[in-house]
C-alpha positions as CSV (number, residue, x, y, z in Angstrom):
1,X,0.0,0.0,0.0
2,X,1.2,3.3,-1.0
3,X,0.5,6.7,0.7
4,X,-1.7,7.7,-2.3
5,X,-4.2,5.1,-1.6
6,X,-4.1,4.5,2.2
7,X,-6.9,3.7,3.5
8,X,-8.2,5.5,7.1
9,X,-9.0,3.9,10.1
10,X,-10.9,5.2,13.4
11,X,-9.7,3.3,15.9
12,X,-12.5,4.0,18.8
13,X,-10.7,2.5,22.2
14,X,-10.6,4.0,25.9
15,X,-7.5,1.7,26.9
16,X,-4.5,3.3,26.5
17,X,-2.2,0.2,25.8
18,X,-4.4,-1.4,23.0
19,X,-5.0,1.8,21.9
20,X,-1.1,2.3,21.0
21,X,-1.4,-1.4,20.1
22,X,-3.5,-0.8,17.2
23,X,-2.0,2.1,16.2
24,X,1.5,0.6,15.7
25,X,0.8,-2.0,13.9
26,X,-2.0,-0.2,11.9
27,X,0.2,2.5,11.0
28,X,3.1,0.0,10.4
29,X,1.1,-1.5,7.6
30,X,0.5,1.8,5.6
31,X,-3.0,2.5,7.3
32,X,-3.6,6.2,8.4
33,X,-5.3,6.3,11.6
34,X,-7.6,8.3,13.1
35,X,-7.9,7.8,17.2
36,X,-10.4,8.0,19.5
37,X,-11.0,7.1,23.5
38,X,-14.6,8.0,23.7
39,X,-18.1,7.8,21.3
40,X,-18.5,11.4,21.5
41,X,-14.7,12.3,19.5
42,X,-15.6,9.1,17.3
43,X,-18.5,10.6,16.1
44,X,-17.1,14.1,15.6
45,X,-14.4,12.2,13.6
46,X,-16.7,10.2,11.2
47,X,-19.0,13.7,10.4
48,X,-15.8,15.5,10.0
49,X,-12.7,13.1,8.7
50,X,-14.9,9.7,7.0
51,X,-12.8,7.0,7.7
52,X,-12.9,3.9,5.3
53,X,-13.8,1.7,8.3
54,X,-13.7,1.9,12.3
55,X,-12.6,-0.3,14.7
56,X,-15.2,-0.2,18.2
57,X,-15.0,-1.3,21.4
58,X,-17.8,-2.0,23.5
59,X,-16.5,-0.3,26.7
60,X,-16.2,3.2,26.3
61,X,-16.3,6.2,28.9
62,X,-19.3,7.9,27.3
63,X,-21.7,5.6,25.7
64,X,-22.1,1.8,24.6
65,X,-20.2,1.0,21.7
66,X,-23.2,-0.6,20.9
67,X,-24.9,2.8,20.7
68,X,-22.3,4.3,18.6
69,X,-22.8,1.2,16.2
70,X,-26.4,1.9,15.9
71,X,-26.4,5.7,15.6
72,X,-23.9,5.5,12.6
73,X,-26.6,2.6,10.8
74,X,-29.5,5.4,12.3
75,X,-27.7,8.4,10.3
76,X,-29.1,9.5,7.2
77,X,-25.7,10.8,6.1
78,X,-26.6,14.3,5.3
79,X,-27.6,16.3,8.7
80,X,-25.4,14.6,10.5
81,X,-23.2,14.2,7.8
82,X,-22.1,10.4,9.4
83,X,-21.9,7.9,6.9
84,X,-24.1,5.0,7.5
85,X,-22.7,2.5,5.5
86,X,-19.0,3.3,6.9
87,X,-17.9,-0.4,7.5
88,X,-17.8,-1.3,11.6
89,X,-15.6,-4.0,13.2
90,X,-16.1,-4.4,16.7
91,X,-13.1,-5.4,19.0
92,X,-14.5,-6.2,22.5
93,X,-13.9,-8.0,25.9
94,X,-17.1,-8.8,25.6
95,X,-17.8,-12.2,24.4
96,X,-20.6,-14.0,25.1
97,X,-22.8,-15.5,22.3
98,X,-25.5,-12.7,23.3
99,X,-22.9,-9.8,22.7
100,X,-21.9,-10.7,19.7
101,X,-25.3,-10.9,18.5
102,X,-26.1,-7.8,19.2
103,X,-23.0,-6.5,17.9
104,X,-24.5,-7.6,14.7
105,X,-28.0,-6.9,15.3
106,X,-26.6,-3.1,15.7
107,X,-24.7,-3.3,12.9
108,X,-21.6,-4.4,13.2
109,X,-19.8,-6.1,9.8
110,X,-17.5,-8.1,12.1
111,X,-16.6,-8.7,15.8
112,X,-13.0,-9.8,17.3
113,X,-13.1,-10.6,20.8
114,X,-10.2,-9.6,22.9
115,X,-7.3,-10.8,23.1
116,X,-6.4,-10.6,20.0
117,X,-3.3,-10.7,18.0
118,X,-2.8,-8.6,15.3
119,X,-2.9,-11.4,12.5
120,X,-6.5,-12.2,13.8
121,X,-7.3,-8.7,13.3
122,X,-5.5,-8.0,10.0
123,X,-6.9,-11.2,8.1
124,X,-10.7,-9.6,8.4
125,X,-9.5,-5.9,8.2
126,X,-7.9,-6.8,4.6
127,X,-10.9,-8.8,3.7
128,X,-13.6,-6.1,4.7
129,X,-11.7,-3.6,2.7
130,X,-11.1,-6.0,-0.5
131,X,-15.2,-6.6,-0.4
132,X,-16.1,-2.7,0.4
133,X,-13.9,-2.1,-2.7
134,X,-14.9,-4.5,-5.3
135,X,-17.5,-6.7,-5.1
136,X,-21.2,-4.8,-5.1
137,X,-22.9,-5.5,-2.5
138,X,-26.1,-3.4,-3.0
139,X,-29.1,-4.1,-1.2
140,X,-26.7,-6.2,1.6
141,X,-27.8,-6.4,5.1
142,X,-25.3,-5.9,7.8
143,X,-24.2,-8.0,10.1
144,X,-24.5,-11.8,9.6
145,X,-26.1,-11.4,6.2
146,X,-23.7,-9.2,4.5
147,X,-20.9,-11.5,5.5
148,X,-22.8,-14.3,4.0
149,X,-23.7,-12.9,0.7
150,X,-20.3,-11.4,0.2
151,X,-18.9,-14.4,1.1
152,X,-20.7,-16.4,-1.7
153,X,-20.4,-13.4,-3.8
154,X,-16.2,-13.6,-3.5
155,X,-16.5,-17.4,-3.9
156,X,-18.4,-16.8,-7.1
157,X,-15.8,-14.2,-8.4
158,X,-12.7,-16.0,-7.6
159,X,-14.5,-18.8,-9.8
160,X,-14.5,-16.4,-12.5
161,X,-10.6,-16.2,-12.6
């Protein structure tokens, strides 16, 4: 990846060490980075900057990470200029079955429970952003669906070559 296409990443994380974590090795592979340790500056930074995709915990200082996920979906993209269709990855302590579910239910295109190392996260990053890129996925749900139908989507295209 060159610095002409670089893609931009919010990192949304309260925790200081995975915080810097994420931003080394982010940054490391080409990736600009945008951070924030609260829902209220990730918000401000996806009406402001657009980020290709943001990475959410659960925990944060101000609000759920579940309500962030679902006022991005919410947003009409125009008065509150957040993009709703901005791809979401959560990255969360929170594991159980019913977490993750809603994690999806909200609108979530993937979910990495912690601890993680960074080839876990970087297998589904490159993935989200090869899909977002090049395969159409209009009229996709999110969550569980999209993954789904792009997965059969990408199985049918690498058929193709």
């Amino acid at each position: 990846m060159t610095n002409d296409d670089a893609s931009t990443i919010l990192v949304v994380e309260d925790d200081d060490a995975t915080r810097s974590f994420l931003a080394d090795n982010l940054s490391a592979d080409g990736y600009d980075l945008l951070v924030a340790d609260c829902a209220t500056d990730a918000l401000g930074l996806l009406e402001r900057k657009f980020p290709d995709l943001a990475l959410v915990d659960l925990n944060l200082p101000d609000a759920s990470g579940f309500e962030l996920l679902r006022r991005v979906r919410a947003s009409d993209g125009i008065a509150s200029r957040v993009d709703p269709d901005t791809p979401l990855m959560v990255l969360s302590g929170r594991s159980s079955e019913l977490d993750r579910v809603r994690g999806f239910d909200r609108g979530a295109d993937d979910y990495l429970c912690k601890p993680f190392s960074y080839p876990e996260l970087w297998g589904p990053l490159v993935l989200l952003f090869w899909f977002l890129s090049g395969l159409d996925l209009t009229g996709f749900q999110t969550g569980e669906y999209r993954r789904r139908r792009v997965a059969e989507q990408l199985e049918r295209a690498c058929l193709r070559v």
